[in-house]
N, C-alpha and C positions, 0 to 999 in steps of 0.2 A: 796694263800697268799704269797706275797712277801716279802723281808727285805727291812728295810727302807732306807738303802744305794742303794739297785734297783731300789728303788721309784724314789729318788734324779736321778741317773743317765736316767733312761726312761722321766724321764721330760726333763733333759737336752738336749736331742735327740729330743722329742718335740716341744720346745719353740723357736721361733727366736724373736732377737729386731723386734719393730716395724719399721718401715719408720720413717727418718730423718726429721727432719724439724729445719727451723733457724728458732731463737729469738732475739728478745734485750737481752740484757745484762740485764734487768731489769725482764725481765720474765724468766731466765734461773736458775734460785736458784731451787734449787733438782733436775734438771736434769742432764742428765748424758750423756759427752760430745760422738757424732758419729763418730769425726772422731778427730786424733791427730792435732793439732794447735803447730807453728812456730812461734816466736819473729819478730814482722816485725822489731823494732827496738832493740837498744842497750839499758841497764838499769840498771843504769843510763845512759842516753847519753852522759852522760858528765865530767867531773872531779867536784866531788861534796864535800863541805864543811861540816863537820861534828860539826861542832862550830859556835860560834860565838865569833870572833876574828879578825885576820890580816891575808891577803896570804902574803907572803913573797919571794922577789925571794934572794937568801942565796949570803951574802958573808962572810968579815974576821972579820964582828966585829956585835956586839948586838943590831947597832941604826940603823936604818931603815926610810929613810923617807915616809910619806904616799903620795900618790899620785890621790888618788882616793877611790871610794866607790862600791862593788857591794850589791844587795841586791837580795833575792832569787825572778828568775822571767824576772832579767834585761838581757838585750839582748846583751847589751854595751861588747867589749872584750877586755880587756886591756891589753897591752903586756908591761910587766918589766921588767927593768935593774936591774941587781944586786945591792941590798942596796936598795932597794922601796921595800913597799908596798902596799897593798888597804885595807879597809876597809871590811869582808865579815861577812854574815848573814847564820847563819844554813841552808844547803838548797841550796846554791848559787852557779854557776857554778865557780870554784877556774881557774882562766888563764893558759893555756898550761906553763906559762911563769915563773908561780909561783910553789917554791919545796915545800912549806908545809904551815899550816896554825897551828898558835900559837895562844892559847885560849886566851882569853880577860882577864881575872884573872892573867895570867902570863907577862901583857905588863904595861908598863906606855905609856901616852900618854900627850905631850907637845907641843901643837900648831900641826904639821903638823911632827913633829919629835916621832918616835917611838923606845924603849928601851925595850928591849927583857929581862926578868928579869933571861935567862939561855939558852943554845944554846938547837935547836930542830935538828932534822932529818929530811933528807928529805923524800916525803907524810905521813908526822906526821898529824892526822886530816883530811887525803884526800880520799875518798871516789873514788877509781878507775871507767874509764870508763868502761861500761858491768860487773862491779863486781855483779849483781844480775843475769842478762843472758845478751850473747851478740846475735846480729838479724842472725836469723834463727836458729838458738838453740831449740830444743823441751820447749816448756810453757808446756802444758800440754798433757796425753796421752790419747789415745780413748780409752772410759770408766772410764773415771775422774767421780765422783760426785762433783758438781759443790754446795760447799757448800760456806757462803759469804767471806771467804775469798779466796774462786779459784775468785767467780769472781770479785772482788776487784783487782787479781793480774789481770786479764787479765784487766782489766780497767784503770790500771797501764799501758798497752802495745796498746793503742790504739785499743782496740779492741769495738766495738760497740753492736754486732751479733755475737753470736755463734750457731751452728749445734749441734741437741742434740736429741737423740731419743724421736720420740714422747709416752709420757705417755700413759698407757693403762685407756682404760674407765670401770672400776665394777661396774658390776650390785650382788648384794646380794639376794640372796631369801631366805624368812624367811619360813618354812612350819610349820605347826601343827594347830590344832583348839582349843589345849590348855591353847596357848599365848595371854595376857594380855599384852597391852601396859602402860608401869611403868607411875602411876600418876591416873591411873583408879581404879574403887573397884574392888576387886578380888572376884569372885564368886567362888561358892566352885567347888572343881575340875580342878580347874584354875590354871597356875602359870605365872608369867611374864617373857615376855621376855629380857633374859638380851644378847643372843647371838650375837642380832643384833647391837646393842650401843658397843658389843666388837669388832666384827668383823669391825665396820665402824670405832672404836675409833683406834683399832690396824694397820689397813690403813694407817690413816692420821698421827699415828705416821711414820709410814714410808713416807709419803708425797703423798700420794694417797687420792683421791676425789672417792666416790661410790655412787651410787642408789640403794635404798631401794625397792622390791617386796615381797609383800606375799601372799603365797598360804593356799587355803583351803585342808584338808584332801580328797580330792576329785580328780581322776587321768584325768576327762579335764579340769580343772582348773589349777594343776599343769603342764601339756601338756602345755596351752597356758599361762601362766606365764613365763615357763622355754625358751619356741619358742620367747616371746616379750624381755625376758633379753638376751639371748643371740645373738640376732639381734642386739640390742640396743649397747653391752659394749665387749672387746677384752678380757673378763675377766668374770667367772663367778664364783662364793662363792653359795652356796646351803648350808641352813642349816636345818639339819633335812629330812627325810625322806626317808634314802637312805640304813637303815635295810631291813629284808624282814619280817617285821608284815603286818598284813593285810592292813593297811591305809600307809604301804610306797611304795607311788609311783613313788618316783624320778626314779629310776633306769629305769623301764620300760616307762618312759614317754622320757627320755633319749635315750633309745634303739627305741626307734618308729620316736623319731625327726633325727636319723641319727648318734647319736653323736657313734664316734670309743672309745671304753674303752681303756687305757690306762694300766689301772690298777683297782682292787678291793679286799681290803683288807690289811693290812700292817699290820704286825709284831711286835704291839706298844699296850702298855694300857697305857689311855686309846687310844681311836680313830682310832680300828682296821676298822672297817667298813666306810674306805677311799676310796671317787671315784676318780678318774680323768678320762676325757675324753679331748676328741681332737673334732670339727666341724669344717674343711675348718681350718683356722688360728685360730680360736676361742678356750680356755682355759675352760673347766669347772670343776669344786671341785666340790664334795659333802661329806660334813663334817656330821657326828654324829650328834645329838642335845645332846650332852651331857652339861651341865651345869659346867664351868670351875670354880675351889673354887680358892682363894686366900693363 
């Protein structure tokens, strides 16, 4: 029997990520980034308007004439002389040429003539170039969880494809001959099984997909269950059978398919009677069937 802190580190020693694989950007939500990613650009690229108002390029007095419009998008660059303004929209690339942008609330506006209702500072409203990352600056680091707003931000930087460890595939094995699928009559002697609906629900809270197997109380039956799921998935969950009562046969079906124990037993109530094993790359648990209360 070992402590549950040797458990933790013998697995650690264990397990390796799986092989990489790119994505879209659309398929990449809960994965978790393989390698650290770079800003190909600046972000903002550009000097950005936090308002919607007037850029202004500053001199000695509060009227300003306008000279122009940008709106968020336009490509147009206008260069001003001191005493002009343009016209800009939240969003909008503000001119290398322009010192600050004056909110709309704060200006009069008379024909083509502008009236600054109190003197601003300059980049008052201006959103600096690279003030969110400038290019080649780390976006994010390998082993980010790429939850929607990572990748929002990286879709923000042009990114299309990211590299992300490929997900492992679970196979679950239910064992016992005294489980009842919920929704059927329960004969006597019977009870349902609720391990499986935990075990698959508890996954996919974490963002994991599983297959479901079950075995009979029968040791070649559990043999070739235990040989077809672990072939099939990078991952393997066994529930039940892995005391030593007469009809548990996990352990020894385990020991005959090759699998290397890890570990057996842990230092916990409940669910002292904990397998792990190792096959080639292959993961396998075997859990208690203990019945979890709420």
């Amino acid at each position: 029997m070992i402590k549950i802190n040797e458990a933790f580190l013998i697995l650690e020693d264990a397990i390796s990520p799986l092989k990489e694989t790119e994505v879209s950007l659309q398929d990449a939500l809960n994965g978790v980034l393989s390698e650290t990613v770079f800003s190909p650009i600046n972000m903002p690229p550009f000097r950005q308007s936090n308002m919607d108002g007037f850029a202004i390029a500053l001199h000695n007095a509060l009227e300003y004439k306008i000279v122009g419009e940008i709106k968020a998008g336009d490509e147009n660059q206008i260069s001003l002389q001191p005493g002009e303004a343009v016209k800009i929209f939240t969003g909008a690339a503000v001119p290398d040429s322009a010192d600050a942008v004056m909110q709309i609330e704060k200006v009069t506006v008379n024909g083509n003539q502008l009236t600054l209702h109190e003197n601003i500072l300059p980049e008052t409203n201006v959103r600096p170039k690279s003030a969110q990352i400038s290019i080649n600056d780390q976006a994010l680091q390998k082993g980010t969880f790429l939850n929607a707003a990572a990748i929002g931000f990286l879709a923000g930087l042009g990114f299309a494809s990211v590299k992300i460890y490929k997900k492992p595939t679970v196979g679950i094995v239910i064992t016992g001959n005294e489980l009842v699928q919920p929704g059927n009559n329960l004969p006597w002697g019977k009870v349902y099984d609720s391990n499986s609906i935990m075990l698959q629900s508890a996954l996919r809270n974490e963002h994991y997909e599983s297959v479901l197997y079950h075995v009979n109380d029968d040791f070649e039956n559990t043999k070739s269950v235990l040989q077809k799921a672990i072939s099939a998935n990078d991952l393997v969950l066994v529930s039940g059978g892995i005391s030593v009562g007469d009809y548990d046969f996990v352990g020894k079906a385990l020991e005959t398919l090759d699998v290397k124990t890890l570990f057996y037993k842990v230092n916990q109530k409940p669910g002292k009677p904990l397998y792990a094993g190792k096959l080639n790359e292959k993961i396998i648990f075997a859990l208690p069937g203990i019945l979890l209360q709420v």
